[in-house]
N, C-alpha and C positions, 0 to 999 in steps of 0.2 A: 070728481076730484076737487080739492080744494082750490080755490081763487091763487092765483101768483102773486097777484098783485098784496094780497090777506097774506100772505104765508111772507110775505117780503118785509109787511110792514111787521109782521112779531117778531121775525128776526130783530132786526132794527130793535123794536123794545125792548127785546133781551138781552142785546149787547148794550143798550143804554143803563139797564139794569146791572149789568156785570160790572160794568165800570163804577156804578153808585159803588154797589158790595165789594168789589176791591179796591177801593180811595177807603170806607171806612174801616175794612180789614187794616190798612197799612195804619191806619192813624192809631186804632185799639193797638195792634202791636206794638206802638212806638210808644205809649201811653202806659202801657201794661208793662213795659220792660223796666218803666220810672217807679211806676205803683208797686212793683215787684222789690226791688231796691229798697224802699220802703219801709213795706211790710217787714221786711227779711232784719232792718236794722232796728226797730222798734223793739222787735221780741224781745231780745236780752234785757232790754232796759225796763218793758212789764213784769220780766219775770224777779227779775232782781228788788223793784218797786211793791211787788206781790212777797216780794218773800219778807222782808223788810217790814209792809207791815204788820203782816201775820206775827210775825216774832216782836213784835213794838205793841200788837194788844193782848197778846200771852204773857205780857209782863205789867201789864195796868188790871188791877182789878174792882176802879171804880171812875169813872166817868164823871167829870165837874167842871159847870162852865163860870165857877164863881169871877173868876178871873181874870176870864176871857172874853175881847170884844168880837163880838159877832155883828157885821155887816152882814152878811148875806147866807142863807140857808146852808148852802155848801159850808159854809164856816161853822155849823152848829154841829159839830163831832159828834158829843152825848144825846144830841137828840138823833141823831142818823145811826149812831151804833145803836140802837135804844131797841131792844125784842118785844114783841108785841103778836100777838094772833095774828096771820093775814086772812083778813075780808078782803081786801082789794090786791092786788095786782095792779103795778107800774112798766108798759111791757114796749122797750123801743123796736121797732121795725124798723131795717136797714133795707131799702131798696133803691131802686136808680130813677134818674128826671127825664131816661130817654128808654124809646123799645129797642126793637132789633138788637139782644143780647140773648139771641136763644131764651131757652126756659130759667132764664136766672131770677128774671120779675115772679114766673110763675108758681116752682118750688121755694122762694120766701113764704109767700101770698097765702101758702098751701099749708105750710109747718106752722106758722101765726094762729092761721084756722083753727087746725089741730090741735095748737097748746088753748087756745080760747077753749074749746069744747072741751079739753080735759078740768080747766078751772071751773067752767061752769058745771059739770058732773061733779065738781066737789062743793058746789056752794059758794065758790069765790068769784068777784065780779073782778072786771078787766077793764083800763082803760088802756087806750093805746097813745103812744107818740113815735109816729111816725115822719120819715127821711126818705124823700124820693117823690116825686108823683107820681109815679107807676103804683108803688105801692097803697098812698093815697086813693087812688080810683078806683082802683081792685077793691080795697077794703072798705068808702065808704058806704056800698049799699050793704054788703054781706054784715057788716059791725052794725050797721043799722039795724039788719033782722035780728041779730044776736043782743041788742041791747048791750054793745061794745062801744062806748064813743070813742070819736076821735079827736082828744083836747087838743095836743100842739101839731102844727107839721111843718116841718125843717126842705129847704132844699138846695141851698147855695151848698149846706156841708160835704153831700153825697157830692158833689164834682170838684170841691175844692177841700176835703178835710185838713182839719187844721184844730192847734191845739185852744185857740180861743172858740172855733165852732163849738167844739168839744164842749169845753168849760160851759157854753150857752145852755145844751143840751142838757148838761149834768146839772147848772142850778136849777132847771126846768121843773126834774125829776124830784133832785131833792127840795122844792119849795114845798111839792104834793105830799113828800114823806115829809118832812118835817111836819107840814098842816092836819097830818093823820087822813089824807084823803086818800092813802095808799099805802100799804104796808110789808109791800117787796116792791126791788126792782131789779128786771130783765131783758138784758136783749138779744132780739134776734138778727144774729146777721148772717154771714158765709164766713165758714175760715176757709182762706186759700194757699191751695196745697200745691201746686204747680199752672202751667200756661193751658193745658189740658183739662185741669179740673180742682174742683171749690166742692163742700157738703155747709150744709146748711145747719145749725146748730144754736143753744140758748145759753146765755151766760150770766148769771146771776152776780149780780154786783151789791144790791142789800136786803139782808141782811148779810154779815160780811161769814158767817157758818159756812157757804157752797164756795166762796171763793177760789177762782182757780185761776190761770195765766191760759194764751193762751195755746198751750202745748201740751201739758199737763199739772195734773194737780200737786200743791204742794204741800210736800210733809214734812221737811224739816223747819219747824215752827218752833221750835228752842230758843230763848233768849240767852245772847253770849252774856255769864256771871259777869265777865267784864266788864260789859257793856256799860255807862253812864252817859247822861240823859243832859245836857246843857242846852237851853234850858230846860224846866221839868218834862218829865212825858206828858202833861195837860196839854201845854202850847204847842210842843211838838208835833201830838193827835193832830189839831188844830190846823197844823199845816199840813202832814200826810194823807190826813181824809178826801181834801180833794184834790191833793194830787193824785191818789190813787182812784178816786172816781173818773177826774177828768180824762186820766191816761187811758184807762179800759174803755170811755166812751171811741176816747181817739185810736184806740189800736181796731175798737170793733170798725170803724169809717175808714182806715185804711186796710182792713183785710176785706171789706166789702166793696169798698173800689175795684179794688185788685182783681175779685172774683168776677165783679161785672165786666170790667175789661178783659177779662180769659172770656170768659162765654161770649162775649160781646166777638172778639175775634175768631175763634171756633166757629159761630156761626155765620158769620163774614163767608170764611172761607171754606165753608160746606156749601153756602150758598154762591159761592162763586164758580167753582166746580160744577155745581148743578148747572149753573147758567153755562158754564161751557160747553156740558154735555147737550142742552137741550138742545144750542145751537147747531151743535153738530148733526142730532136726528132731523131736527128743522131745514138743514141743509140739503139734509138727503133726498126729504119730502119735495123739498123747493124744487132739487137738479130732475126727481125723477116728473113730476111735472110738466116743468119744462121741456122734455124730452118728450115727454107723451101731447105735450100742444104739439109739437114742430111736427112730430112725426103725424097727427092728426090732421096737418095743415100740406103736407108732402101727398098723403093718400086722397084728400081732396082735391090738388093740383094733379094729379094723375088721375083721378077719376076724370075731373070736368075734359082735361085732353084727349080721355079716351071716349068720349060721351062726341063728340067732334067729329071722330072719324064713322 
């Protein structure tokens, strides 16, 4: 039989263990209920931004920056609305800077994969700009063999998103697309759908044809006749374009927060459970042990007495 003394000290590690996993259950729960709030208030405001500008380039039928000052990539409208063949692929990965969130690092990691080897089955190359280290580490050996690199990687945003991360993220992209180094951009994140569960999915941001929010696609793209434009629709573009990239960067980092703190919790407290349980069979092992020395130690006290007489 097992040592008492061995079976005492796992005990001991496994309730030092439980207590790790339920302090970081409570914190993800408390974190996730914020990230949750969130998410939940964003939506209207992408969707409404999405619809806004779908109906704002249904009504331009030629792109001109004669006019306009452009500081920063994001700011070049006609060059970002601009259709072109894609050779390259521009693809952000959204993953987290810690583990122990269940398989949420692992199904990003996996679907990234997958859309890679579907581009490259088509002839298109892939760069990546990835958010998280988990995701980092996971992908740069496998990007390696795939002749994927990995140009940026972001990680204050995945813990703290925010609308200036965002903005960081989107000039990033668009400096690549505008320089012709890339001629779509994609990303992968989680949309989260409750405390129990997140799917994993790609959201195409440009060219602006797949546009979608993220609930579903939108179809009424109709320009209201009423509608007039002060100033023109040129400047206008000029400032919708990144607002509507920067927003979609930011709704994807807070619906991928969100998701890592549901799985992150879930797996908290599966694994807290489990720790409970084992101690219980640990327990068992322990008491019947014990039992079995005493009562070992009783029938060698009575034998050596009867060895006497």
């Amino acid at each position: 039989m097992a040592n008492l003394k061995d079976i005492k000290s796992r005990i001991q590690s496994v309730e030092s263990t439980k207590k790790i996993t339920r302090a970081m259950k409570m914190v993800a729960a408390a974190k996730v209920k914020r990230s949750e709030t969130a998410v939940k208030a964003s939506r209207p405001y992408t969707k409404e931004l999405i619809g806004m500008f779908q109906k704002l380039l249904n009504s331009v039928s030629s792109y001109s920056s004669d006019t306009l000052k452009i500081k920063y990539a994001i700011d070049d409208y006609p060059a970002l609305l601009q259709k072109r063949e894609v050779k390259k692929v521009g693809v952000l990965v959204m993953t987290s800077n810690k583990g122990l969130a269940g398989a949420y690092n692992a199904n990003v990691v996996r679907y990234t994969l997958k859309k890679i080897k579907e581009y490259k089955d088509n002839g298109i190359e892939v760069e990546l700009f990835v958010a998280g280290q988990k995701g980092i580490s996971a992908l740069r050996k496998k990007c390696a063999a795939l002749n994927c690199p990995i140009v940026k990687k972001y990680f204050s945003a995945v813990d703290k998103p925010s609308p200036i991360e965002a903005r960081d993220i989107a000039e990033d992209m668009a400096e690549d697309f505008v320089a012709r180094k890339i001629d779509k951009i994609e990303i992968v994140t989680t949309r989260f759908k409750n405390m129990m569960s997140y799917f994993v999915e790609d959201w195409q941001v440009l060219p602006v044809e797949g546009i979608t929010d993220v609930h579903e696609r939108i179809t009424d793209n109709i320009l209201d006749p009423l509608m007039e434009f002060t100033p023109d629709k040129h400047h206008i573009l000029q400032k919708v374009v990144p607002m509507y990239m920067t927003n979609i960067f930011y709704q994807a980092l807070l619906e991928a927060q969100a998701s890592e703190l549901a799985s992150r919790m879930t797996s908290m407290s599966a694994a807290t459970t489990n720790a409970e349980k084992m101690i219980k069979e640990l327990s068992v092992v322990y008491n019947k042990t014990r039992q079995f020395a005493i009562t070992q130690e009783i029938i060698e006290v009575v034998n050596g007495a009867n060895s006497l007489h």
